[in-house]
C-alpha positions as CSV (number, residue, x, y, z in Angstrom):
1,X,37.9,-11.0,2.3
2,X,34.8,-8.9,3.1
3,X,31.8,-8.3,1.2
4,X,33.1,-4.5,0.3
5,X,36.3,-5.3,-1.2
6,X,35.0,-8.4,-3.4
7,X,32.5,-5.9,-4.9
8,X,35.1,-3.2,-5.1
9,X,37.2,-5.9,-6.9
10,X,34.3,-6.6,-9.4
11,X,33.6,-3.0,-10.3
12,X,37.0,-1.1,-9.8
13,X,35.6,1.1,-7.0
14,X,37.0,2.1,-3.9
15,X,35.3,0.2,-1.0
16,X,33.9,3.4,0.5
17,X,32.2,4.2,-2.8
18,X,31.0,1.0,-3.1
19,X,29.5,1.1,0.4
20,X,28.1,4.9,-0.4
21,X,25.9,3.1,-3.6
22,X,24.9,0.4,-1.6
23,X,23.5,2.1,1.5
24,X,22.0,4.5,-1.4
25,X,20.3,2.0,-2.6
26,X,19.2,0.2,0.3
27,X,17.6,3.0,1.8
28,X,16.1,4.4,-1.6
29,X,17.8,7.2,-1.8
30,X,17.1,10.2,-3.9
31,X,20.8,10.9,-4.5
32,X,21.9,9.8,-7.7
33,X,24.9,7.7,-7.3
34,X,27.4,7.0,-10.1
35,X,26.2,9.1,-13.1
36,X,29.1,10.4,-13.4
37,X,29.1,12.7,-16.7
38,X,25.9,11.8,-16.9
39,X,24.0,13.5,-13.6
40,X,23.6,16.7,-15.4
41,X,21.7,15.0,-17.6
42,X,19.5,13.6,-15.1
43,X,19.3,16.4,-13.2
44,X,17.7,18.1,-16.7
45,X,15.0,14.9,-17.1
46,X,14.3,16.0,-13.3
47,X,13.7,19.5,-14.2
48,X,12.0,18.8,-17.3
49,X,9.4,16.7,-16.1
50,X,10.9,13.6,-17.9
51,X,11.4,11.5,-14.3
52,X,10.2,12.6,-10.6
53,X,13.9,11.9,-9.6
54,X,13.5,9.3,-6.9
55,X,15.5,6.2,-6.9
56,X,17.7,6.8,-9.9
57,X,19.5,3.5,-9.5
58,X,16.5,1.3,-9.4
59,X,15.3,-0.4,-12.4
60,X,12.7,0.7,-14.5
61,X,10.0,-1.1,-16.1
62,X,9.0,-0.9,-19.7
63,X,5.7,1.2,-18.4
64,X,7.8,3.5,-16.4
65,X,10.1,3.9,-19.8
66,X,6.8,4.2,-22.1
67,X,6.0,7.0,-20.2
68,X,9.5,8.8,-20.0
69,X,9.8,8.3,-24.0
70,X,6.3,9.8,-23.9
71,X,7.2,13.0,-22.1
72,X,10.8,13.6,-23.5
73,X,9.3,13.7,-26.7
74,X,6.7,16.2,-25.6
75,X,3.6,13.7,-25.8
76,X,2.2,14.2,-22.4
């Protein structure tokens, strides 16, 4: 069994969508991949200023966060 289908195994995804978020997130991407309901939302942070956007799927440390709190709340 290939690297693609154990992952799609382990997160219920078809192996072409696992391979899309992994090549997304190899290359660092800008595209936002598996938000779901939730890339509206994102997109809004974008637009308000709350996140630059890049590499949605990377994670974030507690500075990066500090900061997003800071400006969602309007504390620039």
């Amino acid at each position: 069994m290939g690297l693609l289908n154990e992952l799609s195994q382990l997160t219920g995804r078809a192996p072409e969508d696992v391979k899309i978020a992994l090549a997304a997130l190899l290359n660092d991407a800008p595209e936002a991949v598996g938000l779901g309901k939730a890339e509206s939302e994102f997109r809004a942070a974008v637009a308000e200023g709350i996140t630059d956007g890049t590499r949605p799927n990377a994670p974030a440390t507690r500075a990066q966060v500090a900061v997003m709190a800071r400006r969602a709340a309007g504390r620039r």
